[in-house]
C-alpha positions in Angstrom: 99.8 249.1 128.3 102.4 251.9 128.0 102.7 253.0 124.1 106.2 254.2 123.0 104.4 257.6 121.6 102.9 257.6 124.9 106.2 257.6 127.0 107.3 260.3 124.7 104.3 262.8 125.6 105.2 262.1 129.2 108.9 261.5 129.1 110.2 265.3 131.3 107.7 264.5 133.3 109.1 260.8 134.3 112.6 262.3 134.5 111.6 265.4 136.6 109.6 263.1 139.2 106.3 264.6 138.8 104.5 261.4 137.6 102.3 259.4 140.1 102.8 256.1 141.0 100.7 254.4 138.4 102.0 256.0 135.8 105.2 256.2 136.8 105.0 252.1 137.4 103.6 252.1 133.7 106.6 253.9 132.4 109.0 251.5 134.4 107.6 248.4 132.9 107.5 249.9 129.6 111.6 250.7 129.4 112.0 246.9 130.8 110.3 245.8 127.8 111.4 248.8 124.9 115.0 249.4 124.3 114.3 252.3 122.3 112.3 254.2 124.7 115.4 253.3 127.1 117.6 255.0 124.6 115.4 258.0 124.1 115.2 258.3 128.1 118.5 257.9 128.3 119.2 260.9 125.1 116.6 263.1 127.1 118.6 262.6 130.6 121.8 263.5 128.3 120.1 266.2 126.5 118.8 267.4 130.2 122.2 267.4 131.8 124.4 269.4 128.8 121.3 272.3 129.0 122.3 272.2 132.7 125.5 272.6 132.5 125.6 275.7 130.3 123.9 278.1 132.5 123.0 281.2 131.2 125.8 283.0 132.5 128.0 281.5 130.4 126.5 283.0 127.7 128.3 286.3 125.8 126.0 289.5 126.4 127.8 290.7 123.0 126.2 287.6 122.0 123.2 287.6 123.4 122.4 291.2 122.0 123.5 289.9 118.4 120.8 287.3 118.8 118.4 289.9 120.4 118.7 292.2 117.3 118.7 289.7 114.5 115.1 288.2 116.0 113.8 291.5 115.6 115.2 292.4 112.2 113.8 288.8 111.1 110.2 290.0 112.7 110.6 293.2 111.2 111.0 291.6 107.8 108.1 289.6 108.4 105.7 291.6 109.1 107.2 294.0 106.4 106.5 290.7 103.9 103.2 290.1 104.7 100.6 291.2 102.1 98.1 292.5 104.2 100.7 294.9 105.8 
């Protein structure tokens, strides 16, 4: 039998089709019998669909650059931290 921490490992994978039939079956039976693996299958498909529909090219190069640069002034700091710099 299907174990709720199991279904979690394995969850993208049940969404995106790429389970085989047993398992697939086995995940199936399990959201008949689990509400909240139902709800967290149905929060991932949610979760799936938003991240879809903000495609990258909706995203701000000013933006993106920002983001770019403060990632490598945090790793600069970082490193710069470290004692065995």
């Amino acid at each position: 039998m299907l174990m709720c921490r199991d279904l979690a490992r394995i969850a993208s994978d049940y969404i995106d089709g790429e389970l085989s039939t047993t398992s697939h079956l086995s995940v199936k039976m399990h959201l008949l019998m689990c509400g909240h693996c139902r709800t967290f299958i149905g929060n991932l498909r949610a979760s799936i669909e938003l991240l879809n529909a903000q495609s990258i090219s909706n995203i701000n190069d000013e933006l993106l650059e920002r983001i770019h640069h403060d990632i490598e002034a945090e790793l600069r700091n970082r490193r710069a931290a470290r004692p065995d710099s």
